[in-house]
N, CA, C and O atoms as CSV, one atom per row, in Angstrom:
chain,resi,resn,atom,element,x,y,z
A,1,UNK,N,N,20.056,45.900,-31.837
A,1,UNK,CA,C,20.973,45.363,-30.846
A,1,UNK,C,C,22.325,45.127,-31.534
A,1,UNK,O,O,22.266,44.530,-32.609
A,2,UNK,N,N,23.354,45.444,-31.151
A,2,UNK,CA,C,24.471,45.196,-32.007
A,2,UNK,C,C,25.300,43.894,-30.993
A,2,UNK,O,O,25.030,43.393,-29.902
A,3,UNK,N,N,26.336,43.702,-31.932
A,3,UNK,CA,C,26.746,42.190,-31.427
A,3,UNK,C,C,27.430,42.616,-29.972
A,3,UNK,O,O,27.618,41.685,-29.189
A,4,UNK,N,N,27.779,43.826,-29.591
A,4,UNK,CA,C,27.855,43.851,-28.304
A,4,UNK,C,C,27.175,43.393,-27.031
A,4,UNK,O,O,27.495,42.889,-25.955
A,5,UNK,N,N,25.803,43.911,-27.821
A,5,UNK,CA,C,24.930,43.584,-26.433
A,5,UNK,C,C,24.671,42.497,-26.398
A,5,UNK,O,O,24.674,42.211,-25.201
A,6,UNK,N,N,24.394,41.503,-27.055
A,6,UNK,CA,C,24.089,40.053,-27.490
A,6,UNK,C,C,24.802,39.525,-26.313
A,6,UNK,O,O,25.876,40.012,-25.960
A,7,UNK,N,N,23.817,37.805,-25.229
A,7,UNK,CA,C,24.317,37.685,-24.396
A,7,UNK,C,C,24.239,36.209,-25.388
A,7,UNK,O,O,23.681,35.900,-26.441
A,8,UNK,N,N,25.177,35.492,-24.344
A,8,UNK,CA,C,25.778,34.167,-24.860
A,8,UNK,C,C,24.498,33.419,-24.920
A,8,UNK,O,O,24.425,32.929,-26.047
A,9,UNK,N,N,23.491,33.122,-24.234
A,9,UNK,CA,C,22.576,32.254,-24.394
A,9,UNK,C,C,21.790,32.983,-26.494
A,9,UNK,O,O,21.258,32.254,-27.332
A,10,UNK,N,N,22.033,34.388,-26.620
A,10,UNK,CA,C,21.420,34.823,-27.908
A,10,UNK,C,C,23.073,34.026,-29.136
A,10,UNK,O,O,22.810,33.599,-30.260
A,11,UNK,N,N,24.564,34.005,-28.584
A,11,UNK,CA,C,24.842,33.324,-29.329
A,11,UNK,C,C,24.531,32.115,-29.428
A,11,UNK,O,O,24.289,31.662,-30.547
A,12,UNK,N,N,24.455,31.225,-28.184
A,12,UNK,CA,C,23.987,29.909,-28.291
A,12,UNK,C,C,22.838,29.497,-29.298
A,12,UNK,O,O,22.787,28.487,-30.000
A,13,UNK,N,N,22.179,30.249,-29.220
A,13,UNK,CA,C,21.096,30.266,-30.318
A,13,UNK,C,C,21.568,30.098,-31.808
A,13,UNK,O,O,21.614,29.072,-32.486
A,14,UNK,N,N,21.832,31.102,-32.057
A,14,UNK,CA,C,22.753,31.247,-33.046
A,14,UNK,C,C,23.317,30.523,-33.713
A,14,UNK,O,O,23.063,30.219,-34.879
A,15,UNK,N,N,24.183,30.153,-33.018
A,15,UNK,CA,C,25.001,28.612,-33.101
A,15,UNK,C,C,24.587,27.884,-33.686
A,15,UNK,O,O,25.090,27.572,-34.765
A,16,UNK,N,N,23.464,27.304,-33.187
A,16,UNK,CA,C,22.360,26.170,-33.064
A,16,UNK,C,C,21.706,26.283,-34.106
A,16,UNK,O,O,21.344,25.192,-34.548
A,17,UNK,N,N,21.275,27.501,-34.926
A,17,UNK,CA,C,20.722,27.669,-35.766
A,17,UNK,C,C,21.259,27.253,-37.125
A,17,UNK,O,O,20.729,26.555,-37.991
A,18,UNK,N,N,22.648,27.958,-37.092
A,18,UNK,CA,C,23.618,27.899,-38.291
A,18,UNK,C,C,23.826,26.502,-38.363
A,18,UNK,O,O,23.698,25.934,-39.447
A,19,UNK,N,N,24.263,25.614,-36.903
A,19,UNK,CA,C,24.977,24.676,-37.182
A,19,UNK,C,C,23.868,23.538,-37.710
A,19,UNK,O,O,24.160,22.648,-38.508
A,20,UNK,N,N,22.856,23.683,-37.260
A,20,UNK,CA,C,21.211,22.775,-37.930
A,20,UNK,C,C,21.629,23.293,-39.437
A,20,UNK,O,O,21.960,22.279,-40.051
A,21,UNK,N,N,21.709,24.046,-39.994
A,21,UNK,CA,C,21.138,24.540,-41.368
A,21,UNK,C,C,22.484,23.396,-42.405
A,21,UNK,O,O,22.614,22.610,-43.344
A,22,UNK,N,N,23.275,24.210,-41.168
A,22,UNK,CA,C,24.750,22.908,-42.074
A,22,UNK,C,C,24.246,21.610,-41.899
A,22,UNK,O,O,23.817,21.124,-42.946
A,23,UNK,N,N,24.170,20.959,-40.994
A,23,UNK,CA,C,23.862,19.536,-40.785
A,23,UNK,C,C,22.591,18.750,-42.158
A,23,UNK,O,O,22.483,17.625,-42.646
A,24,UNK,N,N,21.926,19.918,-42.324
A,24,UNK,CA,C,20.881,19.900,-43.085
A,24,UNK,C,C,21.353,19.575,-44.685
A,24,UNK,O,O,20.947,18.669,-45.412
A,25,UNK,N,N,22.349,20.631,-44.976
A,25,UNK,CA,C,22.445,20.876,-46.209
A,25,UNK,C,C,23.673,19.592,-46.604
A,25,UNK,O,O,23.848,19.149,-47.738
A,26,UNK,N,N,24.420,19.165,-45.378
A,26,UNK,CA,C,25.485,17.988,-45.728
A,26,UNK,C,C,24.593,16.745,-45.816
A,26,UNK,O,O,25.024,15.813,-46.495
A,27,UNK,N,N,23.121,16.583,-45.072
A,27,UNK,CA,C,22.796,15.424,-45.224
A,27,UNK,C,C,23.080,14.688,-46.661
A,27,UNK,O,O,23.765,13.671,-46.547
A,28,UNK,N,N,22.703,14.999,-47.899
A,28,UNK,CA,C,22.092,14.538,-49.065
A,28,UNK,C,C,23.536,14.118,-49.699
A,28,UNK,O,O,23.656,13.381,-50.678
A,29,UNK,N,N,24.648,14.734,-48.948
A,29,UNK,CA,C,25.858,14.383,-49.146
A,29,UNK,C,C,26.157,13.452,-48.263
A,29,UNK,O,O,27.176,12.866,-48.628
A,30,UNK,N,N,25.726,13.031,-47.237
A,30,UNK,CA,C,26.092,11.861,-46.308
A,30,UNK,C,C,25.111,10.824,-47.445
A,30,UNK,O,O,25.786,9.869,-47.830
A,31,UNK,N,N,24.072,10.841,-47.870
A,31,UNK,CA,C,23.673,9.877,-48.264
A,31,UNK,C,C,24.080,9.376,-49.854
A,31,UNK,O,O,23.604,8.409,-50.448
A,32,UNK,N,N,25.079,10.313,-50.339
A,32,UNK,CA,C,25.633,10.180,-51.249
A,32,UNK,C,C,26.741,9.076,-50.824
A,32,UNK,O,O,26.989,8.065,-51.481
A,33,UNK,N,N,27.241,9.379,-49.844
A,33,UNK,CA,C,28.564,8.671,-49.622
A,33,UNK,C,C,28.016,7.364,-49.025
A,33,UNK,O,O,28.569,6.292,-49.270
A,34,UNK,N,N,27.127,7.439,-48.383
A,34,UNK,CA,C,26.885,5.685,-47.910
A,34,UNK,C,C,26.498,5.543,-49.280
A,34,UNK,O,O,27.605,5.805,-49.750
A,35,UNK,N,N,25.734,5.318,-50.354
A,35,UNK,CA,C,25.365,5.020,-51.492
A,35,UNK,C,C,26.496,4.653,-52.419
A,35,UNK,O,O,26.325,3.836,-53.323
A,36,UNK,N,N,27.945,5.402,-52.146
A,36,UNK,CA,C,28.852,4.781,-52.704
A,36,UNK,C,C,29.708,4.356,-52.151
A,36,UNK,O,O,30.723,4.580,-52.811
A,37,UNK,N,N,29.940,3.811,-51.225
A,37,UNK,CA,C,30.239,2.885,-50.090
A,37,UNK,C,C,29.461,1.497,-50.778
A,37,UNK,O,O,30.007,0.600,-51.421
A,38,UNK,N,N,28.056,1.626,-50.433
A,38,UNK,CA,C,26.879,0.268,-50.848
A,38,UNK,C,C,27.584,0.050,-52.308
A,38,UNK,O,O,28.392,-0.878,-52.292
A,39,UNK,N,N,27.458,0.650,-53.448
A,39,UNK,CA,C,27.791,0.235,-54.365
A,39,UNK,C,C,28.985,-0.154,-55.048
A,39,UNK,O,O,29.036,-0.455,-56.241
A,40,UNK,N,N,30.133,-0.133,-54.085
A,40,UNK,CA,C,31.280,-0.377,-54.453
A,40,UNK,C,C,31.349,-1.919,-53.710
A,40,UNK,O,O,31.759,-2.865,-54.381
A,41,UNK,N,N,30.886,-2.139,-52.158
A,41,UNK,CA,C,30.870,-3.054,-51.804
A,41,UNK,C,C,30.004,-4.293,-52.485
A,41,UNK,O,O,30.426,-5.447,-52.546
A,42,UNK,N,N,28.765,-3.868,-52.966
A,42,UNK,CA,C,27.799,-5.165,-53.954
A,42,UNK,C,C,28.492,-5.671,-55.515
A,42,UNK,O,O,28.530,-6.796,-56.012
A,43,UNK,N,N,28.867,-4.708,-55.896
A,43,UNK,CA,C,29.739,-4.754,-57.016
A,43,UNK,C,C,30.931,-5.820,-56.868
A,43,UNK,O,O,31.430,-6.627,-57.652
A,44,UNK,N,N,31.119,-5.555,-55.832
A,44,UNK,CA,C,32.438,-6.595,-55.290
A,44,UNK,C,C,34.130,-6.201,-55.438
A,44,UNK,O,O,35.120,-6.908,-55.245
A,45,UNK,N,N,33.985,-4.541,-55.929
A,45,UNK,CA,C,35.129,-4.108,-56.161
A,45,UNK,C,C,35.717,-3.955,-54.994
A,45,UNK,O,O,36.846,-4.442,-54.924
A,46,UNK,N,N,35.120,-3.195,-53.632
A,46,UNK,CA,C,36.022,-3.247,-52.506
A,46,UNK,C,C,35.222,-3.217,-51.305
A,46,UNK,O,O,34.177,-2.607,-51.080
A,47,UNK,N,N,36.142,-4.259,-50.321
A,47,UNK,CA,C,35.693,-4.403,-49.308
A,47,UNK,C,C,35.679,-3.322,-48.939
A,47,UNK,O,O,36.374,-2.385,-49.334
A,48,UNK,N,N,34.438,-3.342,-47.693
A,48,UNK,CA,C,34.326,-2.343,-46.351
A,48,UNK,C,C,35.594,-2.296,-46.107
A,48,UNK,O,O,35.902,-1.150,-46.434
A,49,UNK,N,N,36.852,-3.010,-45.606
A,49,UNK,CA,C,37.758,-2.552,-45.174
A,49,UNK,C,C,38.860,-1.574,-46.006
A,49,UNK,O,O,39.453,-0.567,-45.619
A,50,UNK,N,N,38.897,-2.352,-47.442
A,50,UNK,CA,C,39.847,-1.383,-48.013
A,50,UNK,C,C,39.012,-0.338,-48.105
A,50,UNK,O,O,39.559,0.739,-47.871
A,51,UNK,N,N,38.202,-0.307,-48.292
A,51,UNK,CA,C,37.183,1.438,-48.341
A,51,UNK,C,C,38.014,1.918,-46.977
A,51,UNK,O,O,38.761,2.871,-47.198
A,52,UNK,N,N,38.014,1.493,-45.797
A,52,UNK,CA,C,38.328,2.199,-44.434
A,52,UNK,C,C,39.929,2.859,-44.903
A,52,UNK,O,O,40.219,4.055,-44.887
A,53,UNK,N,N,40.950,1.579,-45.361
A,53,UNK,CA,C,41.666,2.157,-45.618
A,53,UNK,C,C,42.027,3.164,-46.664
A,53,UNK,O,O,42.854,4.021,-46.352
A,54,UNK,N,N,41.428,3.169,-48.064
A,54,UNK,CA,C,41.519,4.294,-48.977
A,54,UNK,C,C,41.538,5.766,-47.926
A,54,UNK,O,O,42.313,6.722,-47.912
A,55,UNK,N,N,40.507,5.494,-47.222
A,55,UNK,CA,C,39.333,6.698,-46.697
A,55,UNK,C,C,40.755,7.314,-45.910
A,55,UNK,O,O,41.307,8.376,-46.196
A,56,UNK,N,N,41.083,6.562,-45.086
A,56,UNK,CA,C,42.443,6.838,-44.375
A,56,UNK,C,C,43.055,7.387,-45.036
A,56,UNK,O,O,43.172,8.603,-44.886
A,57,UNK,N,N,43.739,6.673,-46.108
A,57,UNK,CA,C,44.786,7.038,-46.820
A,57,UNK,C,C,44.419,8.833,-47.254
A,57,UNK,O,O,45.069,9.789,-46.831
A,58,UNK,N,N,43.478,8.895,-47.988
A,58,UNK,CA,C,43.190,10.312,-48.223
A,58,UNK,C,C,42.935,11.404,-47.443
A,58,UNK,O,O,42.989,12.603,-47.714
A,59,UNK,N,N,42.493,10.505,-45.881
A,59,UNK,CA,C,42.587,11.844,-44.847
A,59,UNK,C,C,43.767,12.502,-44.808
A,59,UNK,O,O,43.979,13.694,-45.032
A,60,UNK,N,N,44.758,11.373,-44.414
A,60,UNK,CA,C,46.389,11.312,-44.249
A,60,UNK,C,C,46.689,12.822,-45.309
A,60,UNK,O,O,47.074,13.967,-45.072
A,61,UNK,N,N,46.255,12.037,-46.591
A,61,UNK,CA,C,46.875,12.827,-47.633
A,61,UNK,C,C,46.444,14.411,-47.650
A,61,UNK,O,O,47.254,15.316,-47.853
A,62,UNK,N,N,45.004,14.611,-47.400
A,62,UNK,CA,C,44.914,16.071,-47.323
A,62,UNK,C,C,45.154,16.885,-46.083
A,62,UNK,O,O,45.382,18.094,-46.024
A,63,UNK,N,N,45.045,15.821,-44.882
A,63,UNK,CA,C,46.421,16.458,-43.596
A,63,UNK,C,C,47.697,16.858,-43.739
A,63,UNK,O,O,48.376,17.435,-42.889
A,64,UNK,N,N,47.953,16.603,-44.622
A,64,UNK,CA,C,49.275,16.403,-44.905
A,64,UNK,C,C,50.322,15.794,-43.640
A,64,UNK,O,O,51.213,16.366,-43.012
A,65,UNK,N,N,49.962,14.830,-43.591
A,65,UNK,CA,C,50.519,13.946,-42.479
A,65,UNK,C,C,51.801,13.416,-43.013
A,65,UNK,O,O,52.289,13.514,-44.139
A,66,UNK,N,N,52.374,12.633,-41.568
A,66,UNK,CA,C,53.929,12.036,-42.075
A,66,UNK,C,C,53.930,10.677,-43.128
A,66,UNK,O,O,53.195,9.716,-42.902
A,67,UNK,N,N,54.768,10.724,-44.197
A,67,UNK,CA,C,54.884,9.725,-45.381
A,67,UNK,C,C,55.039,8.075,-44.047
A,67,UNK,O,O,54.229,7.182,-44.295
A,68,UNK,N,N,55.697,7.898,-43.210
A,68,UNK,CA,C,55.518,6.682,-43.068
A,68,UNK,C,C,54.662,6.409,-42.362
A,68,UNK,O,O,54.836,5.320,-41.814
A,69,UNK,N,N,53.320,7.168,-41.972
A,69,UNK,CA,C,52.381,6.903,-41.221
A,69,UNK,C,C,51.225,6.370,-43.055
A,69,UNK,O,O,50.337,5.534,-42.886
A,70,UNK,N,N,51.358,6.748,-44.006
A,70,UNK,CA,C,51.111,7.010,-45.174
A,70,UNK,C,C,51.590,5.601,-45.877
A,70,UNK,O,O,50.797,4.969,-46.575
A,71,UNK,N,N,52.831,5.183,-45.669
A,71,UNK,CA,C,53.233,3.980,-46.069
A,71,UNK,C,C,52.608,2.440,-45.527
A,71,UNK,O,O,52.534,1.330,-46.055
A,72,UNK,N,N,52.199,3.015,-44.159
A,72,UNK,CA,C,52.069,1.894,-43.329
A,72,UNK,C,C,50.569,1.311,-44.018
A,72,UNK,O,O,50.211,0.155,-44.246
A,73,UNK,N,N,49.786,2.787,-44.268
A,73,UNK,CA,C,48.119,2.747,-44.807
A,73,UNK,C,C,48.359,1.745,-45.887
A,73,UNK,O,O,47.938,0.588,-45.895
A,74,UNK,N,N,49.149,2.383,-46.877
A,74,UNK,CA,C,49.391,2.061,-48.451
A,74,UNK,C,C,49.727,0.469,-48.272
A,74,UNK,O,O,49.093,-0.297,-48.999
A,75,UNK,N,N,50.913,-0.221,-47.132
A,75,UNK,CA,C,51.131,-1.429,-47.446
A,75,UNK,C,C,49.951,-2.291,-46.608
A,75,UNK,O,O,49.961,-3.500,-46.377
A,76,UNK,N,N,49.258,-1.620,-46.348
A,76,UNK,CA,C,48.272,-2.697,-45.491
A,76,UNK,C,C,47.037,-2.826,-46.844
A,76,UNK,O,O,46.657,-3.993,-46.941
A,77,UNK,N,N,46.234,-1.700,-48.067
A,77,UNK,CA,C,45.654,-1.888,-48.493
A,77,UNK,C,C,46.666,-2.706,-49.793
A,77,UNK,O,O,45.989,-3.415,-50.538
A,78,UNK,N,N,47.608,-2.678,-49.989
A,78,UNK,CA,C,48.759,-3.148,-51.265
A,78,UNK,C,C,48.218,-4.888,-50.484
A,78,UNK,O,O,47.718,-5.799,-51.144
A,79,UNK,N,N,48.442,-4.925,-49.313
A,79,UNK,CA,C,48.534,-6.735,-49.475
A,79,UNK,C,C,46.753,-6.913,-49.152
A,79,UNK,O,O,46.322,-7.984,-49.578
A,80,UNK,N,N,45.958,-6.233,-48.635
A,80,UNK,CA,C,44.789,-6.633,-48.933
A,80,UNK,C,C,44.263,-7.046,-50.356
A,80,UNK,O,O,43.711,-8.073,-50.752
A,81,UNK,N,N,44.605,-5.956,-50.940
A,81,UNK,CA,C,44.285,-6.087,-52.318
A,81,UNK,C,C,45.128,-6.749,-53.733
A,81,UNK,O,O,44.852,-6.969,-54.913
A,82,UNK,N,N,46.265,-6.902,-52.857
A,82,UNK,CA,C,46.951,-7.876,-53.782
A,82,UNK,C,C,48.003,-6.928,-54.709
A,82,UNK,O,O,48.389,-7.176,-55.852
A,83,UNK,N,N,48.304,-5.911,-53.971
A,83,UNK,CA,C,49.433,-4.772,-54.829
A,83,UNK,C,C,48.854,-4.172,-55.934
A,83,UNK,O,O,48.089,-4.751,-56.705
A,84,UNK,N,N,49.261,-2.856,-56.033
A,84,UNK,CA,C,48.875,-1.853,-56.439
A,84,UNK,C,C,49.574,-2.027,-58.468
A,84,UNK,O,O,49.360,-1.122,-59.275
């Protein structure tokens, strides 16, 4: 059968298949990241929140988003944390 004939319910499949296999293979990496989330927070180095904001901050940064949307991140974790 070539991908011509293929009807949408055979891509739907498809789909579904690939996109399970990903979901699969990122798990052990989702549980990496709550694990260092947990251990940064027991440690007492950083709150859940500045974690939210780092996390921000680096989305920002590999979006390459606008610097004062970037500033605003930076001065909200600067006075959480007591300046950089």
């Amino acid at each position: 059968m070539s991908n011509q004939d293929k009807t949408k319910e055979e891509y739907v499949v498809k789909f579904i298949k690939s996109f399970d296999a990903n979901e699969q293979a990122m798990e052990p990496f989702k549980e990496h990241r709550k694990d260092l989330r947990k251990n940064f927070t027991e440690n007492g180095w950083l709150s859940p929140a500045e974690m939210r904001h780092a996390v921000r901050a680096y989305r920002m940064i590999k979006k390459d988003e606008d610097f004062d949307s970037l500033h605003d991140i930076y001065d909200k974790l600067s006075k959480m944390i007591g300046g950089f």
